[in-house]
N, C-alpha and C positions, 0 to 999 in steps of 0.2 A: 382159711389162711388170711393173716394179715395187708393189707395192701402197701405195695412196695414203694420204696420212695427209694430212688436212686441217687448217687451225687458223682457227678462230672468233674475233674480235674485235668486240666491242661496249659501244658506253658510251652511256648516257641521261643527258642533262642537263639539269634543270630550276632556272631560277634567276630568280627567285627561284621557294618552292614553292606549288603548291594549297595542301596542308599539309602541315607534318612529321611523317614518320610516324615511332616509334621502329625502328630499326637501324641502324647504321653509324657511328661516327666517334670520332672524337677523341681524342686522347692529346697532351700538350704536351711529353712527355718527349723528350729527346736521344737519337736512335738513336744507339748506340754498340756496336758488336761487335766481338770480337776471337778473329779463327782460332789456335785454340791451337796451331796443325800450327807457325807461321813467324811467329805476334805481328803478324801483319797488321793495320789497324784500320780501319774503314769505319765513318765515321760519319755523321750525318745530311747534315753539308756536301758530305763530297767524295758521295754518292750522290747528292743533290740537284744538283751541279754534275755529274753525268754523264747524267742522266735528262735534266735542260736542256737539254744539247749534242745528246743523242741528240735530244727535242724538235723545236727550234730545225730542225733537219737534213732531219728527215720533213716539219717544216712546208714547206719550203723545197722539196721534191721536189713534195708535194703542190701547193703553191700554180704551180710549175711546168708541170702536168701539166692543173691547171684555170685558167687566166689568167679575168680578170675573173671569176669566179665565186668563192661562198662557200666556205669551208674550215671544218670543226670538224670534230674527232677528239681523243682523250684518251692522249697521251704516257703516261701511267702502264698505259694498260691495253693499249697492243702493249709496252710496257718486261716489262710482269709476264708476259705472256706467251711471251715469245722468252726472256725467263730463262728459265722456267716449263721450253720446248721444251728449253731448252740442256740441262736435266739426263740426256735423254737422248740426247746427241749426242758423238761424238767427233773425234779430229784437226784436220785445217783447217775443218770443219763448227761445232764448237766454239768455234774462236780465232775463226771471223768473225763468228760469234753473239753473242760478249762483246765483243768489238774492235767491232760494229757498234754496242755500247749502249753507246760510248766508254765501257768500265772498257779502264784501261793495264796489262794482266798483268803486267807486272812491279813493280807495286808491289800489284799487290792480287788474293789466289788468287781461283781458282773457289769453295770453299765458303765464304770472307767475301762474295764477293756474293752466292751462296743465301740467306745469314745475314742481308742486308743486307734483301735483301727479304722474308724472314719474316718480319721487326723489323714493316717498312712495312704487310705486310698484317696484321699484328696490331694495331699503331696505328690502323691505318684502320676497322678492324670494332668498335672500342671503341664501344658506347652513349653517344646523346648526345640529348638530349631541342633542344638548340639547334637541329639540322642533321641530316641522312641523308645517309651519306656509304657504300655497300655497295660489297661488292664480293668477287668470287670465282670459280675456276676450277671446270671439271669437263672428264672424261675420258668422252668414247662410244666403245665398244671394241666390234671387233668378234669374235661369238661365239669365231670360229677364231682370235684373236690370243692370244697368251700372254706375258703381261707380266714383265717380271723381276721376282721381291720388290722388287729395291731401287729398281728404279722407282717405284713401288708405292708405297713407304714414303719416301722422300724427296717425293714430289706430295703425298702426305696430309699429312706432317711441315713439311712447308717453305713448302710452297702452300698449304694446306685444299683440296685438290683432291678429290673426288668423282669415282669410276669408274661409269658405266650399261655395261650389258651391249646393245647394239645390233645388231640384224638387216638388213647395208647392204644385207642382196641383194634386200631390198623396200626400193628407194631412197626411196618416197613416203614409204612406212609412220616413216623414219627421217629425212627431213628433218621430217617434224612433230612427231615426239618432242621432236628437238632444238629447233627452235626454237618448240615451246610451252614449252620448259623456261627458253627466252630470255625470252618473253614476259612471262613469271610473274617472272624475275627480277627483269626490268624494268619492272614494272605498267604493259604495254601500249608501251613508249615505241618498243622493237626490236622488228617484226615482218618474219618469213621471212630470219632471218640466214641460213643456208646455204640454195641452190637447187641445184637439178642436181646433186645426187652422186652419183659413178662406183659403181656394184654393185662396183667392186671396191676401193673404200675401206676400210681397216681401224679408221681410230681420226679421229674429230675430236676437239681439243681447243679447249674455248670457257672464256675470259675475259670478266667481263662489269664493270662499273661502274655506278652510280645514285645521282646525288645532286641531293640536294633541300635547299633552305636560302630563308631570307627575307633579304631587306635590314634591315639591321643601324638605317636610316631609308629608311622604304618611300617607294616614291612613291605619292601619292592619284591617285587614277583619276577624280579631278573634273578634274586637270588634264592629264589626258591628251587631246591635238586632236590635228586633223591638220596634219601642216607638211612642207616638203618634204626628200627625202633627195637628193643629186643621187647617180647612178649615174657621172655623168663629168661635164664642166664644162659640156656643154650640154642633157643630156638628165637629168631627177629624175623621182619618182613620190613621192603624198604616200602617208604610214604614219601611224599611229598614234605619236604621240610624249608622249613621256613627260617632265612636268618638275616641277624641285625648288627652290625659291627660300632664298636667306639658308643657306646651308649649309657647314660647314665640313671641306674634306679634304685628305688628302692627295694632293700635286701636284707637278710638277714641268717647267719648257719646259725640251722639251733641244732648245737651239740649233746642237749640232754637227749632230744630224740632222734636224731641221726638225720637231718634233712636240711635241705636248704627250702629258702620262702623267697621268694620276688613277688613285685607290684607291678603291673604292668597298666595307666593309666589309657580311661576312655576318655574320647573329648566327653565333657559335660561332667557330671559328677557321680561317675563309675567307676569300677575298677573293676579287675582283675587278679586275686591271690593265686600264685602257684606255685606248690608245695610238690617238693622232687624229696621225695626218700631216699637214704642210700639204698644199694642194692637190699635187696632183702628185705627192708624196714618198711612197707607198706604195713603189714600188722602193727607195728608199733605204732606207729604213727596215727591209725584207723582209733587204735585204743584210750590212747590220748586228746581225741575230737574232742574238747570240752572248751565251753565260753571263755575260761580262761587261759585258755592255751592258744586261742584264737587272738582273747587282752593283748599278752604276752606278745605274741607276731606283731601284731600291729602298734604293739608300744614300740619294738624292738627294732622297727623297719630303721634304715641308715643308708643313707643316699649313697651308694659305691659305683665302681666306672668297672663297666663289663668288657673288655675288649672283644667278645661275640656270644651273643643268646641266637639257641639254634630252640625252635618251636616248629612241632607238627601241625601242616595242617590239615583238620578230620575233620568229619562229621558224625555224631554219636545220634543215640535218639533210644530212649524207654519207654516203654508199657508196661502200668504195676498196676494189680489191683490190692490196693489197699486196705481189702475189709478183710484180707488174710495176714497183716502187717500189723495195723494200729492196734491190736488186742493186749498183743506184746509190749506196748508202749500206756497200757489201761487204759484204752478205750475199748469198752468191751458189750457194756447194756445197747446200745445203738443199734448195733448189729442182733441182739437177740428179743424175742416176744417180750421182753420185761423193757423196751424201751419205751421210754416217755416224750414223746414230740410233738404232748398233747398242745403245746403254742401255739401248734399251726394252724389244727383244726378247731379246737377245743375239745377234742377225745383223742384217748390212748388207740389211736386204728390206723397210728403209720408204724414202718420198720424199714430202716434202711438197709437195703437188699446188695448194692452196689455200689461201687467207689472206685472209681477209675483216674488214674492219671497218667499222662502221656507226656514227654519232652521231647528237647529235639535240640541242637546245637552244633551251630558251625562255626568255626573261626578257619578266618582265613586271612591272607595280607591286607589287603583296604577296603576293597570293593570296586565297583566299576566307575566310579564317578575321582577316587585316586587313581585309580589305575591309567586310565585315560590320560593321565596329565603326566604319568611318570616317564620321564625320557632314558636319555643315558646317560648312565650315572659315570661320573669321572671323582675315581678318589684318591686323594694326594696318598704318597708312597708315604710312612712312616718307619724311623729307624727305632724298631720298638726294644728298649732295653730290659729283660730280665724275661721269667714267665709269662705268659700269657694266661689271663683271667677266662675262662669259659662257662657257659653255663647251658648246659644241655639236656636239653628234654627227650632224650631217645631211649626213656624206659617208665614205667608207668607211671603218675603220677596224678596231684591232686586239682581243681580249680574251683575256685569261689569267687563268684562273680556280689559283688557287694554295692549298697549303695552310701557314697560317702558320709552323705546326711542326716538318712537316718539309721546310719548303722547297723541296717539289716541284711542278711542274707537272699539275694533274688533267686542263685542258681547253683546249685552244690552238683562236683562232676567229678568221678575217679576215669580218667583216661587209660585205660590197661590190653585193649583188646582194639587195636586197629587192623585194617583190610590191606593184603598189597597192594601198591599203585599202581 
């Protein structure tokens, strides 16, 4: 039997935060790289329009695989990670690895997208007292593995990737290494990412993500009641609902596909898309996930006055193993004896056996450092003339948490399956 090479995925997301603590974020500059080998250019759009597509695609598998139930996972952190793998992979192993993270090789090499995402994780780690936005690889090797330098040194260079020296053949002894080393990443949010691993594992590779941010206008938690969410048109459960009166955002009804879209801004340069189907139109809507329908909302967005957004607050959280997903999406030599990852070692003698990802996501009115300060609210009587504008989240719907700069997707969520309160 081949020896196993596992890969780790996980992403925490808390939105808005307890508090912000400082690490992670922000850069507004234009990623812009260019492979000196062939004048290649990868810049922040066409990356961000490939991260999308790839996206859009896993969501699609994913939401396929759980019907009626919740979905959240973080496109950015299986994207950085399958690049991350690709470095040491070759042949058709290779081509389905990038081809799966829809880059078109022929208009754009292997090491402008290395470059593309070094850019990204270097942006992303920048300091930002607004938001926490972390994030980062590491290598568990096993004693008897022998890594090529240039593996080695391209994971450090390109990735910030960190190697632990790991003893798999006490399997217990090393699933807790690793995933206290998750834990700690992610203050608490991922616990027991790897289970069960084979004594004869040689290397897991873990990705992780963590962000933390407030609403850019919180909601008060005097006005949060309970009201109903419906699960389907005849069965609801009531939650904890959240609401915000007299406020003004970016919106948009898009009438081709039956839905409305709002923007709901973090402080720093975050956001929040949230996409409410009509009744029924969740499938339509799923079908139409494509980069430019995504353009499309975000060209479309138009500053409107809501006289009240009513927003649940939940908490969701996923477990996917993905080496039953990504096949469908053509990644497929990785997972079987015909893969080539001979980079690592310099021999055809790994296979990756595993692939896990986990998220987690909470949104809720401020957190305790707003909340603290929030008093009682006096608000002037208004003699409101005509309809009242509403916008309300009390049946399934979409959220895409985005980064404004570089146009990528951090956290992709179908909200459909909440708990009573």
């Amino acid at each position: 039997m081949l020896p196993l090479l596992a890969l780790g995925l996980l992403v925490a997301g808390v939105c808005p935060a307890v508090l912000c603590h400082p690490g992670g974020t922000r850069d507004q500059e234009s990623v812009t790289l260019r492979d000196h080998d062939n004048g290649t250019r990868v810049d922040s759009l066409r990356l961000g329009s490939s991260n999308t597509d790839f996206a859009f695609s896993l969501y699609k598998q994913l939401a396929l695989q759980n019907p009626n139930k919740n979905v959240i996972f973080s496109p950015l952190s299986v994207s950085v990670a399958l690049a991350f793998l690709s470095l040491g992979a070759g042949g058709t192993t290779l081509t389905e690895l990038l081809q799966g993270l829809k880059f078109n090789l022929t208009e754009t090499s292997e090491a402008a997208i290395h470059q593309s995402f070094q850019q990204l994780l270097r942006s992303l780690s920048r300091p930002s007292e607004q938001l926490q936005l972390s994030t980062g690889n590491a290598m568990f090797v096993s004693e008897q593995l022998r890594l090529r330098d240039r593996f080695v040194e391209d994971a450090r260079g390109l990735y910030a990737s960190k190697a632990f020296k790991t003893n798999f053949q006490d399997s217990a002894a090393a699933e807790k290494f690793i995933n206290d080393y998750v834990e700690n990443k992610t203050q608490g949010k991922i616990v027991d990412l790897v289970k069960d691993l084979d004594p004869s594992t040689m290397m897991v590779l873990v990705n992780y993500i963590f962000f933390k941010a407030k609403w850019k206008t919180p909601f008060d938690p005097h006005d949060t009641v309970k009201a109903r969410f419906y699960l389907s048109r005849r069965k609801w459960v009531k939650v904890p609902m959240m609401s915000m009166e007299d406020l003004d955002v970016p919106y948009f009804r898009d009438e081709e596909l039956s839905c409305a879209v709002a923007e709901l801004m973090y402080t720093g340069n975050a956001s929040a898309l949230l996409v409410l189907p009509d009744l029924g139109k969740m499938k339509q809507v799923e079908a139409k996930l494509l980069p430019e329908t995504l353009r499309r909302w975000r060209d479309s967005l138009q500053t409107r006055h809501i006289d009240s957004l009513q927003l649940p607050k939940f908490s969701i959280s996923g477990d996917y193993n993905l080496e039953n997903i990504l096949p469908r999406l053509g990644i497929r030599a990785v997972f079987t004896k015909e893969a080539d990852l001979s980079g690592i070692t310099g021999a055809k003698n790994l296979v990756l056996s595993q692939m896990v990802h986990k998220a987690a996501l909470d949104v809720a009115e401020v957190g305790t450092e707003a909340a603290a300060a929030t008093g009682i609210k006096i608000i002037p009587m208004s003699g409101r003339m005509g309809p009242m504008f509403t916008l309300k989240f009390s049946r399934p719907f979409l959220v895409i948490i985005q980064d404004k700069a570089l146009q990528g997707i951090l956290f992709m969520a179908k909200v459909t399956e909440l708990k009573e309160a």
